[in-house]
ROSELUM-929111 format. One record per residue (C-alpha): x, y, z; residue number from 1. Coordinates in steps of 0.1 Angstrom, whole numbers, padded with zeros to 4 digits, always signed. Example, Ala and Ser with C-alpha at 12.3 -4.5 7.8 and 13.67 -1.06 7.14 Angstrom:
// ROSELUM-929111
x/y/z/num
+0123/-0045/+0078/1
+0137/-0011/+0071/2
This chain:
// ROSELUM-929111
x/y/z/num
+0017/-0197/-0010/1
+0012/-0163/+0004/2
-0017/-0141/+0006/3
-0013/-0110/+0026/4
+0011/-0085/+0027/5
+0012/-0059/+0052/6
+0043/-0032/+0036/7
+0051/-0024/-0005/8
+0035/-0041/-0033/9
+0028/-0025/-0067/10
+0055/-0002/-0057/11
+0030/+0016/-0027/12
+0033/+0010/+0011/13
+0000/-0007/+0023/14
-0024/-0039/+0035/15
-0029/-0066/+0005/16
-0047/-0099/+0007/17
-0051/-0121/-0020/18
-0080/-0145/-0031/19
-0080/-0180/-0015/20
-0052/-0201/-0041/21
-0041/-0169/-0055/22
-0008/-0164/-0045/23
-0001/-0123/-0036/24
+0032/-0125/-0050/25
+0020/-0126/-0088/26
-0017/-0123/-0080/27
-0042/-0136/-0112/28
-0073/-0127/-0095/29
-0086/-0094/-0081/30
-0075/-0084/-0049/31
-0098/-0094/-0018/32
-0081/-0064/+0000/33
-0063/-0035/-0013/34
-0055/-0001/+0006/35
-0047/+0014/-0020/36
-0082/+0018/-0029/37
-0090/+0029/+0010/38
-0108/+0066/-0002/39
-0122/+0048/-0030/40
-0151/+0074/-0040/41
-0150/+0100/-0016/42
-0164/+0133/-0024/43
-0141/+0158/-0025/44
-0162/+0186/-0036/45
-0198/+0195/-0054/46
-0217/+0223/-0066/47
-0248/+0232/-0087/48
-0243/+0264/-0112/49
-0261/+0282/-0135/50
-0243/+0278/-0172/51
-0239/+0305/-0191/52
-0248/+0304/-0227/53
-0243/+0324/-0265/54
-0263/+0318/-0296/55
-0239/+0303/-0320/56
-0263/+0319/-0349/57
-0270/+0288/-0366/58
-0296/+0273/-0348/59
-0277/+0260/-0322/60
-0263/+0275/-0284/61
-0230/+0272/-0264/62
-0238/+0268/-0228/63
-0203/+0268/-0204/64
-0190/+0274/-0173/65
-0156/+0273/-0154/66
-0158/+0267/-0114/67
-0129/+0261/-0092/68
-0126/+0241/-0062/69
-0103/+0235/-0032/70
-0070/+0222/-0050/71
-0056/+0185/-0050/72
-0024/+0182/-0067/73
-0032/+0161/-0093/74
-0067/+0154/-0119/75
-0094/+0142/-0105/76
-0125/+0121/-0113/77
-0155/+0139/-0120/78
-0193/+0134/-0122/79
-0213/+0158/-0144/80
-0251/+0158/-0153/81
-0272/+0187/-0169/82
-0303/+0198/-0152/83
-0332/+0216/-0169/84
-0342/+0248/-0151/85
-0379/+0246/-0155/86
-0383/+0214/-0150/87
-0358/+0199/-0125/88
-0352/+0167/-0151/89
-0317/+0156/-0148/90
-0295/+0137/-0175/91
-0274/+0110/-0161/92
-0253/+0096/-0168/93
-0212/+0109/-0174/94
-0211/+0114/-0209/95
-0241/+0129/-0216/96
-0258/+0132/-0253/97
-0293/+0146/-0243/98
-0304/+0178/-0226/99
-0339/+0167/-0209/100
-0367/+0171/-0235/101
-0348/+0151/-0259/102
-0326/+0179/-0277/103
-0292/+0164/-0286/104
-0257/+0173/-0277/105
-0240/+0187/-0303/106
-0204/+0187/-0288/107
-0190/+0185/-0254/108
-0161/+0196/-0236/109
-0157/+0188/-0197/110
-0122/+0189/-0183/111
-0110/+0187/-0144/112
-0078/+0200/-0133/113
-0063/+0202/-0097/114
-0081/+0233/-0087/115
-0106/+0241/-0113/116
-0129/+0226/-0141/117
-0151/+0237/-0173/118
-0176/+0221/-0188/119
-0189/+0233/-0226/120
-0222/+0219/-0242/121
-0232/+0227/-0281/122
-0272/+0221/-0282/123
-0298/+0227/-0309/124
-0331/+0243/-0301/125
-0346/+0272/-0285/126
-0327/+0286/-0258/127
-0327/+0268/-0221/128
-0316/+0277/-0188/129
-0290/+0249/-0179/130
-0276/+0241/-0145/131
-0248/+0212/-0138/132
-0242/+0196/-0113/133
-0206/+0179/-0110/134
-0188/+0161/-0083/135
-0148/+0164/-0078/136
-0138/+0129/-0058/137
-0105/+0126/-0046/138
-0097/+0095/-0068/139
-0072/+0107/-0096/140
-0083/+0107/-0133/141
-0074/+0070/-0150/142
């Protein structure tokens, strides 16, 4: 049985080591090593911005924003969260479905491309002042 391999598996050069019985070959376990996850996570770029925002006229407002960022080839992961103005709350987690203050998402658009994203939120209430926070890492979309 063989549990490293140090050159191509899954069709990409790197360092592979299987779990102890699992045979690397045709693995049927998780992988105790594998480069190809090496920059796993890292931040490629952040940034805090003001959204800005139109009254839809029927009780609810569009807050938005498009932001660009240092270009990677390909789609990458992102992180957003909104972030009340006045009070510094933040809503976490990705996919987020209340502003802070309990006001629901209406709708919500938030697309990364190689160079730039936009983020769009629908929201009942009074206006807000919104800010979001996103992250860019270097991990392409799945």
């Amino acid at each position: 049985m063989k549990r490293m391999i140090l050159g191509n598996k899954f069709g990409v050069p790197g360092v592979y080591i299987s779990q102890p019985g699992d045979d690397i070959d045709n693995p049927t376990k998780s992988l105790l090593l594998d480069s190809r996850f090496a920059t796993m996570m890292q931040v490629h770029y952040y940034q805090r911005v003001r959204l800005s925002k139109n009254d839809q006229f029927n009780g609810t407002w569009r807050y938005f924003t498009t932001q660009s960022y240092p270009a990677l080839g390909y789609a990458p992961m992102i992180y957003t969260t909104l972030i009340t103005w006045r009070s510094e709350e933040a809503a976490y987690p990705n996919g987020i479905d209340v502003i802070p203050g309990a006001r629901t998402i209406d709708s919500q658009i938030i697309n990364a491309g190689s160079s730039s994203m936009s983020a769009e939120f629908v929201a009942g209430g009074a206006e807000m002042d919104l800010d979001l926070f996103f992250v860019i890492f270097r991990n392409p979309a799945i």
